[in-house]
Backbone of each chain as nested JSON, in Angstrom:
{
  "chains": [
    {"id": "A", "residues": [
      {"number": 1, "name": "UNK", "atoms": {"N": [90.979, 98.364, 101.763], "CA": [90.906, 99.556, 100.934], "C": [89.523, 100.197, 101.01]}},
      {"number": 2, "name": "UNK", "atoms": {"N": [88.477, 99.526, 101.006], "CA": [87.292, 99.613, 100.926], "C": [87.165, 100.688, 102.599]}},
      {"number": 3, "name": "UNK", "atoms": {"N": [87.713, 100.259, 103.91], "CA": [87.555, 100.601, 104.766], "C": [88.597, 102.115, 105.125]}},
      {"number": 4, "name": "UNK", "atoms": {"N": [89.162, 102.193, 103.953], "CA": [89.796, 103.892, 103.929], "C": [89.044, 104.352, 103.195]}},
      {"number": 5, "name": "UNK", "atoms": {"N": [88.329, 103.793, 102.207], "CA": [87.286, 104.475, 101.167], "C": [86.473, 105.321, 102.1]}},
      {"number": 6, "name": "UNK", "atoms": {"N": [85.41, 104.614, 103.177], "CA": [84.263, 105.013, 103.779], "C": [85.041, 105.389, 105.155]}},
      {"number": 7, "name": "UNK", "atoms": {"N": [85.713, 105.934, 105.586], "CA": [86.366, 106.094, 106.545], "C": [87.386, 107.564, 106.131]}},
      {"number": 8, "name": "UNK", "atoms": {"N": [87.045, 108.124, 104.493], "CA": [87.966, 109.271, 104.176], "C": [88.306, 110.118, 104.536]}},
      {"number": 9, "name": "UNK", "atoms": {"N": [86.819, 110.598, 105.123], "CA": [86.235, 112.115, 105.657], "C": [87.286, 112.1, 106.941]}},
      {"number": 10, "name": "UNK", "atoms": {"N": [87.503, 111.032, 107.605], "CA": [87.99, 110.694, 109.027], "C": [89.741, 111.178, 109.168]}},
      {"number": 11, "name": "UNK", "atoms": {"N": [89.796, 110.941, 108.041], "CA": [91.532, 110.999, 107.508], "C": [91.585, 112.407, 107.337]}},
      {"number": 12, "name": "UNK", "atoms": {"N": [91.144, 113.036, 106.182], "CA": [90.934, 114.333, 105.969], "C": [91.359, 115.023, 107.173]}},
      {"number": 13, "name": "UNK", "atoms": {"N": [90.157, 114.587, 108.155], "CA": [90.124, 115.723, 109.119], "C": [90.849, 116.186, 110.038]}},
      {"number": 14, "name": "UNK", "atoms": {"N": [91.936, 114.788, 110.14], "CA": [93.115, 114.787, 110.772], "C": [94.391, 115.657, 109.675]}},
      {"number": 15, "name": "UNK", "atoms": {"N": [94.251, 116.144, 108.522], "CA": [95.326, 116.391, 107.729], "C": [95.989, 115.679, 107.391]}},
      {"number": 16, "name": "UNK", "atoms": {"N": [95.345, 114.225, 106.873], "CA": [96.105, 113.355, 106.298], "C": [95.815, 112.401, 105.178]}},
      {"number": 17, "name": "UNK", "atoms": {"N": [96.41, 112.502, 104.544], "CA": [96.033, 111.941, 102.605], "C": [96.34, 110.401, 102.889]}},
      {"number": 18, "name": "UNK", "atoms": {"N": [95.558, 109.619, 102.175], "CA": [96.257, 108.118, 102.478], "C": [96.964, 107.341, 101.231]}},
      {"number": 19, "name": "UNK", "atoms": {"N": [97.816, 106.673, 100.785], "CA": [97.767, 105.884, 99.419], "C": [97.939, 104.32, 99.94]}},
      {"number": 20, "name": "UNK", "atoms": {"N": [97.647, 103.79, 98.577], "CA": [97.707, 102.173, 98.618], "C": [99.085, 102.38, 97.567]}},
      {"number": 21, "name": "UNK", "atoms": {"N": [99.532, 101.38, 97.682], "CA": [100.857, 100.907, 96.995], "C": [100.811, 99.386, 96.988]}},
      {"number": 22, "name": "UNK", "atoms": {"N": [100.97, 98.651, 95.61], "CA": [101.389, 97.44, 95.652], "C": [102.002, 97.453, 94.357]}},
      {"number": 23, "name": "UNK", "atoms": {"N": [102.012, 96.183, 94.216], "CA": [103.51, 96.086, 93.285], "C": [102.702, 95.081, 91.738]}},
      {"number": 24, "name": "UNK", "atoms": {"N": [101.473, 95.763, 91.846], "CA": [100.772, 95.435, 90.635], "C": [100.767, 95.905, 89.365]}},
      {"number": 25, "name": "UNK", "atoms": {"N": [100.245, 95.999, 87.948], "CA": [99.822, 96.917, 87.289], "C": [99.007, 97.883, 87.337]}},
      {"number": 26, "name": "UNK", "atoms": {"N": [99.759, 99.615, 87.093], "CA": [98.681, 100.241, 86.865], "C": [97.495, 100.182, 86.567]}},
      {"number": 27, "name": "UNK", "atoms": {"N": [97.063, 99.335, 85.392], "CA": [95.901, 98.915, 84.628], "C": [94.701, 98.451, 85.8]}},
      {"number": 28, "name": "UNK", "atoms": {"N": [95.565, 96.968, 86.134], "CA": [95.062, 96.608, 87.36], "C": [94.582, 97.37, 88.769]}},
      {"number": 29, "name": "UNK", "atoms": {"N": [95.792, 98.274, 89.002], "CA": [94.728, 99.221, 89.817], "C": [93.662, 99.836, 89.676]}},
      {"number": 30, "name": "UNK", "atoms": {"N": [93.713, 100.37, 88.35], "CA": [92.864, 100.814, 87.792], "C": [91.219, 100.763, 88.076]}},
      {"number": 31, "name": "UNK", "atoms": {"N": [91.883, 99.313, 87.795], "CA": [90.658, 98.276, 87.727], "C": [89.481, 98.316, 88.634]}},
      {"number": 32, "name": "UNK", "atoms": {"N": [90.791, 98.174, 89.728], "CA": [90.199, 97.859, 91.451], "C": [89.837, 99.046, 91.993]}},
      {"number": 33, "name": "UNK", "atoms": {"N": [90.41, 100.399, 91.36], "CA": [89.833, 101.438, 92.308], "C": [88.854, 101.607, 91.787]}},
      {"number": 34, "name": "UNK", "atoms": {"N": [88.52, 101.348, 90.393], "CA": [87.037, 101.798, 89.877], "C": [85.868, 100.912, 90.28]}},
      {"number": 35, "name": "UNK", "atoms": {"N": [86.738, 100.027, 90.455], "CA": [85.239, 98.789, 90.908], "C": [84.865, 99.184, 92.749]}},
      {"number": 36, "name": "UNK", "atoms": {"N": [86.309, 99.37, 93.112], "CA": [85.554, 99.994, 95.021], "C": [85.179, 101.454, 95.087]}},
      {"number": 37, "name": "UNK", "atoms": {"N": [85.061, 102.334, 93.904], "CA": [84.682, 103.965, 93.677], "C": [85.928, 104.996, 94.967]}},
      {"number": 38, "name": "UNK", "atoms": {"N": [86.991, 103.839, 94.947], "CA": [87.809, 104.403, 95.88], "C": [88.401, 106.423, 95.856]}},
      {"number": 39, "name": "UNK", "atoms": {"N": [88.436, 106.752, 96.809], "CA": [88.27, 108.465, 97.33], "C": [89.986, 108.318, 97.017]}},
      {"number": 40, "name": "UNK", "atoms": {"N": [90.618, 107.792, 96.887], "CA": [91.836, 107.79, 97.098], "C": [93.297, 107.062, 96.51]}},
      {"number": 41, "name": "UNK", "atoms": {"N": [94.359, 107.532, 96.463], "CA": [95.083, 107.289, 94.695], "C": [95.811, 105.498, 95.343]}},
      {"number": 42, "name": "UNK", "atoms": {"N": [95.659, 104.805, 94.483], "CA": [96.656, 103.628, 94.449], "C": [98.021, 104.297, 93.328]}},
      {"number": 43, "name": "UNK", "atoms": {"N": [98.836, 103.355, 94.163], "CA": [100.553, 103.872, 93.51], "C": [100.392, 102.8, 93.264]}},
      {"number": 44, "name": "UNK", "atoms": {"N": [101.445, 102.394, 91.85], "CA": [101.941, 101.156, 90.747], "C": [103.604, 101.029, 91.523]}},
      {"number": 45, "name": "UNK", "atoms": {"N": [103.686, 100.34, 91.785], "CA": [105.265, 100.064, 92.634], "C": [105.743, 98.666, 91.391]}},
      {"number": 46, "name": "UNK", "atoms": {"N": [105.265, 99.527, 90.184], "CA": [105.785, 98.755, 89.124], "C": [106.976, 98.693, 87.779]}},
      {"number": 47, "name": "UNK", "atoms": {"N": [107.597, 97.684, 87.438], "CA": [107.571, 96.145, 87.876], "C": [108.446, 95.977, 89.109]}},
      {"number": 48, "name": "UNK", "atoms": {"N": [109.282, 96.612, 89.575], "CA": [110.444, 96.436, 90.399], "C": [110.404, 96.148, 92.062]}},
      {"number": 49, "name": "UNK", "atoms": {"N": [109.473, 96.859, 91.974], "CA": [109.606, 97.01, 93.357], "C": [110.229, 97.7, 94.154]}},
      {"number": 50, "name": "UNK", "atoms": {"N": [110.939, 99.048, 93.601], "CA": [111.802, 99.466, 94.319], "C": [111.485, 100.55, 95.851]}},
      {"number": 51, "name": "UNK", "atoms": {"N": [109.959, 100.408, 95.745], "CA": [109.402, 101.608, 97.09], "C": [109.638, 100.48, 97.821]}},
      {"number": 52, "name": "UNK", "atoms": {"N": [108.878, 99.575, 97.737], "CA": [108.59, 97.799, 98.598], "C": [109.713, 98.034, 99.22]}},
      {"number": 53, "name": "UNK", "atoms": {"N": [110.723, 97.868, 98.347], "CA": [112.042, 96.862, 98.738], "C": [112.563, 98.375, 99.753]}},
      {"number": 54, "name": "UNK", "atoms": {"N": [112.466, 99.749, 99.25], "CA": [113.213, 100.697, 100.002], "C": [112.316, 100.685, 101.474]}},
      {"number": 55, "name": "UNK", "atoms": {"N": [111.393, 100.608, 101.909], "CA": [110.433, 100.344, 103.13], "C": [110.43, 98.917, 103.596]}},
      {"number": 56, "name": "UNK", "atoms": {"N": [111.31, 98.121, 103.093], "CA": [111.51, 96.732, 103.606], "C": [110.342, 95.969, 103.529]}},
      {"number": 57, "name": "UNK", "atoms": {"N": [109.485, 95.821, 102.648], "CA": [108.305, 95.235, 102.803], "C": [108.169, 94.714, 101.352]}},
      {"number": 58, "name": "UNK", "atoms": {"N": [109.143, 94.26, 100.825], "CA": [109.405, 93.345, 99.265], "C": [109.405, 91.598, 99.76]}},
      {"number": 59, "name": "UNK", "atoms": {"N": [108.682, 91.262, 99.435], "CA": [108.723, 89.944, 99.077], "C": [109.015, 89.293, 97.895]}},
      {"number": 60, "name": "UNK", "atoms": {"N": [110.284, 88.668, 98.057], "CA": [110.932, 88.787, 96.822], "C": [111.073, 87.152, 96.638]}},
      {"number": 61, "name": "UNK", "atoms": {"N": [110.217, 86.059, 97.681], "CA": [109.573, 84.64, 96.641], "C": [108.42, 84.988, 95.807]}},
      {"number": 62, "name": "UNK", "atoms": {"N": [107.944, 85.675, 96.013], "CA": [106.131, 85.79, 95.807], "C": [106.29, 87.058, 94.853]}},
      {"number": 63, "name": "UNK", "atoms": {"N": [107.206, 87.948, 94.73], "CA": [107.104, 89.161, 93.807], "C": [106.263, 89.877, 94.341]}},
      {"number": 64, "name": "UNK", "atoms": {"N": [105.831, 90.644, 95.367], "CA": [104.709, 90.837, 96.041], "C": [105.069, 92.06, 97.096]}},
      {"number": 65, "name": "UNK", "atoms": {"N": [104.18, 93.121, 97.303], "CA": [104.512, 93.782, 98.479], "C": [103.984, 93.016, 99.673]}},
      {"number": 66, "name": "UNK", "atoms": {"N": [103.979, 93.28, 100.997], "CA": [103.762, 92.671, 102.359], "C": [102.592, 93.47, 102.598]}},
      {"number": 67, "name": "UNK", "atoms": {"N": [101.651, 93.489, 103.369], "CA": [100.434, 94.153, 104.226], "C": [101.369, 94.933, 104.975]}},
      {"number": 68, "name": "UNK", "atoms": {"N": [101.568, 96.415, 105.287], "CA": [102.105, 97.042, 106.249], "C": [101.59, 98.691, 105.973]}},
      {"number": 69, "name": "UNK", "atoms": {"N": [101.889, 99.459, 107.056], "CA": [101.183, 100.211, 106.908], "C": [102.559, 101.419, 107.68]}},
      {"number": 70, "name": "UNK", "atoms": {"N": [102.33, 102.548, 106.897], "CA": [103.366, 103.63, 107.328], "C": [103.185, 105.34, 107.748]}},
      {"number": 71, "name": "UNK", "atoms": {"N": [102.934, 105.945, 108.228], "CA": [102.699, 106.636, 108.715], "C": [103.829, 108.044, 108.48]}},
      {"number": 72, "name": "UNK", "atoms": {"N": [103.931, 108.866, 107.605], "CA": [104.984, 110.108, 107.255], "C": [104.415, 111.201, 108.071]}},
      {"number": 73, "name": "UNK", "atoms": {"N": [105.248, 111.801, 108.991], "CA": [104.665, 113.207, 108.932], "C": [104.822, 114.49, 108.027]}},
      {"number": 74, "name": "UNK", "atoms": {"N": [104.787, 115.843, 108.103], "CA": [104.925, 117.009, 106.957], "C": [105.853, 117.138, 107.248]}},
      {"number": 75, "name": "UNK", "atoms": {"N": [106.815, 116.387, 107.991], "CA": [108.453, 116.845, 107.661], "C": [109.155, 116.023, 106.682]}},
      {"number": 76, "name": "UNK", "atoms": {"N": [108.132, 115.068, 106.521], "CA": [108.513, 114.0, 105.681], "C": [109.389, 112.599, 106.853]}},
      {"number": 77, "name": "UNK", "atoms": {"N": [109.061, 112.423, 107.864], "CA": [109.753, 111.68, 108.781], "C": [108.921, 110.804, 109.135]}},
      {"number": 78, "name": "UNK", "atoms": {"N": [108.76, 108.893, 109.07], "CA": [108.487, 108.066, 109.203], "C": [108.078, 108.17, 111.123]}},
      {"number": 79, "name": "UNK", "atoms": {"N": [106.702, 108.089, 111.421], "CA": [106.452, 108.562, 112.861], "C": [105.242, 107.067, 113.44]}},
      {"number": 80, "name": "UNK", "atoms": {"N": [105.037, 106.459, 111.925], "CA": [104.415, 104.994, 112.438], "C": [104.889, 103.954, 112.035]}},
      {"number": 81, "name": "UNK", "atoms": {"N": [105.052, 102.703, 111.941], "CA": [105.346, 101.522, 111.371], "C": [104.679, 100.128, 111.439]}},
      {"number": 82, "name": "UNK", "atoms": {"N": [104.081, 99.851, 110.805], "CA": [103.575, 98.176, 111.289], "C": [103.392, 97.261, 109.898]}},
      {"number": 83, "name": "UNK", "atoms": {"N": [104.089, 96.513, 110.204], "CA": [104.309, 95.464, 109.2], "C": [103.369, 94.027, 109.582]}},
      {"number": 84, "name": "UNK", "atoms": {"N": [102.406, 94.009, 109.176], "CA": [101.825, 92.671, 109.477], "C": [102.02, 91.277, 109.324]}},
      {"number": 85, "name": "UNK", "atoms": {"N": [102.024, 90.269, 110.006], "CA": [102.529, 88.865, 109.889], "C": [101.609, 88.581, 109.337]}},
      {"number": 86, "name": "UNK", "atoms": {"N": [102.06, 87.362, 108.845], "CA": [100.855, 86.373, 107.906], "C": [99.496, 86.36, 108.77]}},
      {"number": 87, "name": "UNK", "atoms": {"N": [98.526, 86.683, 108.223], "CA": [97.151, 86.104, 108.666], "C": [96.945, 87.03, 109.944]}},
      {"number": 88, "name": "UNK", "atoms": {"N": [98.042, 88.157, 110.258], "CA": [97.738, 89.062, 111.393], "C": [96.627, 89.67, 110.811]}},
      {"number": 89, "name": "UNK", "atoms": {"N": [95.448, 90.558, 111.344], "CA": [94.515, 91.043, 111.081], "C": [95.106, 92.918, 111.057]}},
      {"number": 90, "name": "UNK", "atoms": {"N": [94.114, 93.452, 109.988], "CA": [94.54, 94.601, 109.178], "C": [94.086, 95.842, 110.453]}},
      {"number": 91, "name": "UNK", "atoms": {"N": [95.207, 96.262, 110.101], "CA": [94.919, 97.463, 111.489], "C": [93.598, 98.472, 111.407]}},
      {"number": 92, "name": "UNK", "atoms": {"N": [92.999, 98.764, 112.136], "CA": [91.788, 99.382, 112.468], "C": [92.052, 101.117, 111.81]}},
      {"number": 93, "name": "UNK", "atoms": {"N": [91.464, 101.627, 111.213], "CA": [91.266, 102.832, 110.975], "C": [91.615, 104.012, 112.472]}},
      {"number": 94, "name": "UNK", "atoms": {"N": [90.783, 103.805, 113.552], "CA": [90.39, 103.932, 114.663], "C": [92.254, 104.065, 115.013]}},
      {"number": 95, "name": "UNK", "atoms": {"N": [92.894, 103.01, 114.97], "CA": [94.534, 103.323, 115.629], "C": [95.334, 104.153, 114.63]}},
      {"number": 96, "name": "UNK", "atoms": {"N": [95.305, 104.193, 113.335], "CA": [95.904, 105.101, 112.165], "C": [95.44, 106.511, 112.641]}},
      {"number": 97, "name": "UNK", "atoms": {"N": [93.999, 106.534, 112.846], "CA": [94.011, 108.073, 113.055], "C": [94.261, 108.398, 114.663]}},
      {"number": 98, "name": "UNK", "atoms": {"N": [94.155, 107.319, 115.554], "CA": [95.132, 107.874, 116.666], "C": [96.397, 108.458, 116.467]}},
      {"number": 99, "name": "UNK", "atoms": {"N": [96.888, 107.82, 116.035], "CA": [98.342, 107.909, 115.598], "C": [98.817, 109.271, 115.161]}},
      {"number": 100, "name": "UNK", "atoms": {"N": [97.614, 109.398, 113.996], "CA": [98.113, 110.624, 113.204], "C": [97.402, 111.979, 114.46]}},
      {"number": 101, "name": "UNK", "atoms": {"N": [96.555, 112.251, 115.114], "CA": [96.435, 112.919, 115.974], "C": [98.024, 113.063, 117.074]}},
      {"number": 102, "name": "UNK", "atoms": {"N": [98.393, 112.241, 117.371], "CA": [99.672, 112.213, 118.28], "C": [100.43, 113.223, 117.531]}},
      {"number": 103, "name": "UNK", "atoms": {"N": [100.825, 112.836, 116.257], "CA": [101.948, 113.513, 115.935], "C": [102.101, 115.065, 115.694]}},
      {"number": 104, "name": "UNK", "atoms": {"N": [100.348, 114.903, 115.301], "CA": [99.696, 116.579, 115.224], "C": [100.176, 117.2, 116.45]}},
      {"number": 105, "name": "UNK", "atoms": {"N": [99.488, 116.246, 117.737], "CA": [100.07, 116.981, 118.983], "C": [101.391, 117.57, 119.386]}},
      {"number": 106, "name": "UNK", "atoms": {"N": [102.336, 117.06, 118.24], "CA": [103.829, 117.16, 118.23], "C": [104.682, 116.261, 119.372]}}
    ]},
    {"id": "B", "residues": [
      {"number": 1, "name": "UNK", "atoms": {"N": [139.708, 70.808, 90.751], "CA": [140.202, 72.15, 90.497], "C": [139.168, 73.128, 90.595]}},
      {"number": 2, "name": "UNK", "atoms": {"N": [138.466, 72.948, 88.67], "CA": [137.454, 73.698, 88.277], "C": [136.075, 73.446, 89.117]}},
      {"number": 3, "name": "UNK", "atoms": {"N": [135.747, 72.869, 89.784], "CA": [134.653, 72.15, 90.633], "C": [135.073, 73.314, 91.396]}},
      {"number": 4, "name": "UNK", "atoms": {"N": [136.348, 72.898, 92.046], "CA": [136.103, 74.145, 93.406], "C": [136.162, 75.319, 93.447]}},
      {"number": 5, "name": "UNK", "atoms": {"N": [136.828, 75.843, 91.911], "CA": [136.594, 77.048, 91.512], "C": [135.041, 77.757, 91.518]}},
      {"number": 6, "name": "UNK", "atoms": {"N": [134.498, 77.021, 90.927], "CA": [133.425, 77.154, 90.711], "C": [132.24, 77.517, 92.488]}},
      {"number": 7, "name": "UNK", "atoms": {"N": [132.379, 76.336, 93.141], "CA": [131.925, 76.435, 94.425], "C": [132.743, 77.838, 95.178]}},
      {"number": 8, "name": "UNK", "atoms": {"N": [133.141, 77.939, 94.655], "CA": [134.392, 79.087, 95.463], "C": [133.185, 80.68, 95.296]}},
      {"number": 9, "name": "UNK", "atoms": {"N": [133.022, 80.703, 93.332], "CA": [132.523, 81.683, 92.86], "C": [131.149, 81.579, 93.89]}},
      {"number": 10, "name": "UNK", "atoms": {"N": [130.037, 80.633, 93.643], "CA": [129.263, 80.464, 94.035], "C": [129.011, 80.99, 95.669]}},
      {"number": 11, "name": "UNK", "atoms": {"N": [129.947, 80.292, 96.316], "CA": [129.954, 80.732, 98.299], "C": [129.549, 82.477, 98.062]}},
      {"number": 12, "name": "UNK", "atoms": {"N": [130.908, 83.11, 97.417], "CA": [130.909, 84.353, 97.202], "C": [129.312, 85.121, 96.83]}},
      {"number": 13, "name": "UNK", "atoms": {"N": [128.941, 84.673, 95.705], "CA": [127.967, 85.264, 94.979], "C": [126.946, 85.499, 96.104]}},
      {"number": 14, "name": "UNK", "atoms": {"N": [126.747, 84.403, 96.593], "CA": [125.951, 84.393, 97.73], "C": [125.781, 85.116, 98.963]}},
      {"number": 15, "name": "UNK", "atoms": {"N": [127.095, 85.276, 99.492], "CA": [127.525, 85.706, 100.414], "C": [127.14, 87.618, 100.516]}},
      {"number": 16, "name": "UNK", "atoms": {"N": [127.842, 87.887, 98.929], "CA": [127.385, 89.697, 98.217], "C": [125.925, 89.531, 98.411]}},
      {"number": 17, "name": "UNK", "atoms": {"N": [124.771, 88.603, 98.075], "CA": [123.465, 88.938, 98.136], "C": [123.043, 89.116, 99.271]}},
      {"number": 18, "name": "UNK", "atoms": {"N": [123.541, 87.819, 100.11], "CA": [123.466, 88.004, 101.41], "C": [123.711, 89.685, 101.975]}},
      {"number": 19, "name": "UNK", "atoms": {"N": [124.548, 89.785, 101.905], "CA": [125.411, 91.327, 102.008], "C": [124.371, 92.641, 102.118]}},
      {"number": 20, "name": "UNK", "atoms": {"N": [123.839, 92.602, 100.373], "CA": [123.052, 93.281, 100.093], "C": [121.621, 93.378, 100.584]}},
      {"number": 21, "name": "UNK", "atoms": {"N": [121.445, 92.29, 101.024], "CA": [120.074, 92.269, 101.611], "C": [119.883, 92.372, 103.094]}},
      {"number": 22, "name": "UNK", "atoms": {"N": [120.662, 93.174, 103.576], "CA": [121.383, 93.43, 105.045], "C": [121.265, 94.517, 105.362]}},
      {"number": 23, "name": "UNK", "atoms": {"N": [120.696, 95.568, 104.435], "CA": [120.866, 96.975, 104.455], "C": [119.85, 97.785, 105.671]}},
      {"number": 24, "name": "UNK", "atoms": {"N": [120.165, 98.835, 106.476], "CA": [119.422, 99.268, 107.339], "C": [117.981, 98.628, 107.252]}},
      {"number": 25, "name": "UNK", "atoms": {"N": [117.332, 98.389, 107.932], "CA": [115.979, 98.288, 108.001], "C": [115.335, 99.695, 108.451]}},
      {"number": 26, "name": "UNK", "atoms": {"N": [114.099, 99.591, 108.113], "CA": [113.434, 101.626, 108.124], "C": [113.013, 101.49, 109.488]}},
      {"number": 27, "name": "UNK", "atoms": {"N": [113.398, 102.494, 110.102], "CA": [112.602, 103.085, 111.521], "C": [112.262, 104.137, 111.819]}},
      {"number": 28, "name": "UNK", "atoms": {"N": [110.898, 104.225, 112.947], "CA": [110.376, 105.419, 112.951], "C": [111.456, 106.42, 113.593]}},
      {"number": 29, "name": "UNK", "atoms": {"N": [111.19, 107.571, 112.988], "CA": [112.503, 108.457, 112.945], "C": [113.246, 109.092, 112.179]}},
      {"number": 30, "name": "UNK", "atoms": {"N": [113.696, 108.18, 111.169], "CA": [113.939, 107.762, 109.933], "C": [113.263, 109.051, 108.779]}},
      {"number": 31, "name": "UNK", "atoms": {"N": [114.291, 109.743, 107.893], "CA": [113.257, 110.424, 107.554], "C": [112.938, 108.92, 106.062]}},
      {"number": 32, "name": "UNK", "atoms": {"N": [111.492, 109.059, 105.75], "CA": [111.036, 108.494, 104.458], "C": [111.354, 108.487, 103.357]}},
      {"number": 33, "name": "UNK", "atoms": {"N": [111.524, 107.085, 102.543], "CA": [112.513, 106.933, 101.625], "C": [110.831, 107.789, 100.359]}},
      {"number": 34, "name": "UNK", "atoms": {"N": [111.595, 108.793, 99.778], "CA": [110.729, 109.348, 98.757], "C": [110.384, 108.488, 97.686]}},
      {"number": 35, "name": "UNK", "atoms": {"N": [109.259, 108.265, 97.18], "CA": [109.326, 107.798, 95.584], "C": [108.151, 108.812, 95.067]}},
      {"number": 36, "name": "UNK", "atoms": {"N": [107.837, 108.041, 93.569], "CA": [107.428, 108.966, 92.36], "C": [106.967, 107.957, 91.872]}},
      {"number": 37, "name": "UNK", "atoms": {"N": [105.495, 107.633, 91.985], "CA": [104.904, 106.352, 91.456], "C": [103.509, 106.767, 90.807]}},
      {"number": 38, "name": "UNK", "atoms": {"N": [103.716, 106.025, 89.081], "CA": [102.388, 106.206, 88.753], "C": [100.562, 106.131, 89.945]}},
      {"number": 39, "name": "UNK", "atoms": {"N": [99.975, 106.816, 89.563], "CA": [98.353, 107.333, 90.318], "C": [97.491, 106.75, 89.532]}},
      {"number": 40, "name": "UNK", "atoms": {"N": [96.615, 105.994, 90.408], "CA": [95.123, 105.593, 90.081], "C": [94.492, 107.27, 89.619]}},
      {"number": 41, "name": "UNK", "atoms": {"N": [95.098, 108.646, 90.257], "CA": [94.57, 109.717, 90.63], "C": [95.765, 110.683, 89.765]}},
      {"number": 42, "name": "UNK", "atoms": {"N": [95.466, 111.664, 88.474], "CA": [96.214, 112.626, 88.177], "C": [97.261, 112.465, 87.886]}},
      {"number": 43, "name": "UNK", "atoms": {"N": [97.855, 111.515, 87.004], "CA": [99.684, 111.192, 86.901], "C": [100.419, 110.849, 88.015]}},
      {"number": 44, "name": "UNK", "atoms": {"N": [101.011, 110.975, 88.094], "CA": [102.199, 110.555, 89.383], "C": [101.688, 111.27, 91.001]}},
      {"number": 45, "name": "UNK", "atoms": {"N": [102.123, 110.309, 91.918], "CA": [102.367, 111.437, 93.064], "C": [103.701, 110.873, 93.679]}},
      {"number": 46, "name": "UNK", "atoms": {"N": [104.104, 112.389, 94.18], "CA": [105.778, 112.115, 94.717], "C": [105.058, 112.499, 96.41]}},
      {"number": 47, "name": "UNK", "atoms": {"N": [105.521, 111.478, 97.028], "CA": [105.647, 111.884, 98.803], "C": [106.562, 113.014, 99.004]}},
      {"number": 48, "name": "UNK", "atoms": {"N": [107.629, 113.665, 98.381], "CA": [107.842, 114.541, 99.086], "C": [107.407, 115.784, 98.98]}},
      {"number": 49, "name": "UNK", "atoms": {"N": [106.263, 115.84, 97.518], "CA": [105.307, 116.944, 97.71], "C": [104.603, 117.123, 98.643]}},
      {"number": 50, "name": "UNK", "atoms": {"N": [104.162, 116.922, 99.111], "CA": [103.22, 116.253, 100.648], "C": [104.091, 117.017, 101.901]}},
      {"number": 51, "name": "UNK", "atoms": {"N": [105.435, 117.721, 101.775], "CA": [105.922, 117.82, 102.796], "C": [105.938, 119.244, 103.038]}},
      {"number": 52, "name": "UNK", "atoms": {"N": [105.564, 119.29, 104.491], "CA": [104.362, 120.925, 104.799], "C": [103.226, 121.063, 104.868]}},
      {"number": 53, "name": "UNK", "atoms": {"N": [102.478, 119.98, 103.903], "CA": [101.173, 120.381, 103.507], "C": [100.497, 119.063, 104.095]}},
      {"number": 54, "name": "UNK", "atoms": {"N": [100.516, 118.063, 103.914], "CA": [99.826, 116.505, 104.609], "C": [100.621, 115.691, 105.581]}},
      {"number": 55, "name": "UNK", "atoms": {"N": [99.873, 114.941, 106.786], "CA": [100.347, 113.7, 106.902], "C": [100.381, 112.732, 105.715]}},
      {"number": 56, "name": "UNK", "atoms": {"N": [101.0, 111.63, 105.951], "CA": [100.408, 110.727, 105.057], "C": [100.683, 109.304, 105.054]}},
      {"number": 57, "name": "UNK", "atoms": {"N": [99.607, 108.623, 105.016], "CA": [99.318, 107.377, 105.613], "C": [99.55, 106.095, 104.069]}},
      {"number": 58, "name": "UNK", "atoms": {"N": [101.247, 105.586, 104.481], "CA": [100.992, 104.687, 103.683], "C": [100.397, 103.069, 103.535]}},
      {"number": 59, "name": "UNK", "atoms": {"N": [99.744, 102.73, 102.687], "CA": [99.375, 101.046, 102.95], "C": [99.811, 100.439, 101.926]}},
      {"number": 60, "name": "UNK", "atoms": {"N": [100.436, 99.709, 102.087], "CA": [101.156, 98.759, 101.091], "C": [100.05, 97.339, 100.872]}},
      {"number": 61, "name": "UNK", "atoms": {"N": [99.751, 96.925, 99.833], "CA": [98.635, 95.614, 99.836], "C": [99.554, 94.967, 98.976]}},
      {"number": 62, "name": "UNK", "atoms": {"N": [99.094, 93.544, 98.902], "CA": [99.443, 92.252, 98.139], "C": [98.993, 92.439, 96.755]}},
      {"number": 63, "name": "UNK", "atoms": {"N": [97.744, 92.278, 96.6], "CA": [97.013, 92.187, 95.348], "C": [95.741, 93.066, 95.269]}},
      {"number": 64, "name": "UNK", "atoms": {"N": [95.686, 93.23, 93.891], "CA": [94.363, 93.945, 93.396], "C": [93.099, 93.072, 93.925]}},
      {"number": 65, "name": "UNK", "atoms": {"N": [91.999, 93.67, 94.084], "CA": [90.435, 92.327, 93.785], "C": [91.144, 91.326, 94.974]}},
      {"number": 66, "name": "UNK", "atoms": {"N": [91.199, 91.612, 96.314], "CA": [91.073, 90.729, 97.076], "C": [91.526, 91.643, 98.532]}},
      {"number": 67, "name": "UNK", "atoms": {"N": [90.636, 91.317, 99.512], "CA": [90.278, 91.647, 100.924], "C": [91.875, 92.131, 101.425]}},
      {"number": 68, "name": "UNK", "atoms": {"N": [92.558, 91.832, 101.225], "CA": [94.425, 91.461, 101.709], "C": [94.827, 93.429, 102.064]}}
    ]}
  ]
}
């Protein structure tokens, strides 16, 4: 989170807004965006889970969303996807805004 | 009788969750399932306001207060 914080301007410039989503308390987000001075909104995917579970990324031993990362374009059409495995390492800023350049390209 | 009645209900019950938890998986392409979720930022934001006007990059995390 910290690394979309300082990395905002980068997003922006591509025309693209970012959110965090987990399946915590508001409060708790709260918490956490004020303590990282985060540029950018966390969503409450609370108590249910029902974004998680509609993007397939509900973990439903653990009550928990998954690490994954999604990519919408302005048509509203899903144009990235990556769901990370346990202990896979968190995707690079650097490939998100590739990404989102591609789609710009149409 | 009632034993296997019972195991009978049970196979079933299982079987519907099973069922249910079978449902398309999301792919790119796909248009995005919308939601409307309380904001760290301004009340709610709905993703399909966003449509016309932003990309938008979602990240789903585990927990608050930790690297994940």
């Amino acid at each position: 989170m910290s690394s979309s914080r300082d990395d905002y301007s980068k997003f922006t410039a591509v025309d693209a807004e970012i959110v965090g989503i987990s399946m915590n308390h508001p409060l708790s987000q709260k918490a956490f965006s004020d303590f990282l001075k985060l540029n950018f909104p966390l969503l409450a995917d609370f108590p249910d889970g029902k974004t998680s579970q509609a993007y397939g990324v509900f973990n439903a031993d653990r009550r928990l969303a998954g690490r994954s990362y999604f990519i919408i374009d302005k048509q509203g059409v899903l144009r990235y996807k990556k769901v990370l495995a346990p202990k896979e390492g968190l995707v690079p800023n650097e490939t998100l805004i590739e990404e989102v350049k591609k789609i710009n390209q149409g | 009788m009632k034993t296997f009645s019972f195991l009978a209900a049970m196979i079933l019950t299982l079987s519907l969750a099973g069922l249910s938890g079978t449902a398309a998986a999301l792919e790119v392409g796909d248009k995005a399932p919308d939601f409307d979720l309380p904001s760290t930022q301004e009340g709610k934001f709905k993703l399909s306001s966003m449509v016309g006007k932003k990309n938008v990059i979602v990240q789903f995390y585990v927990l608050d207060f930790t690297p994940t």
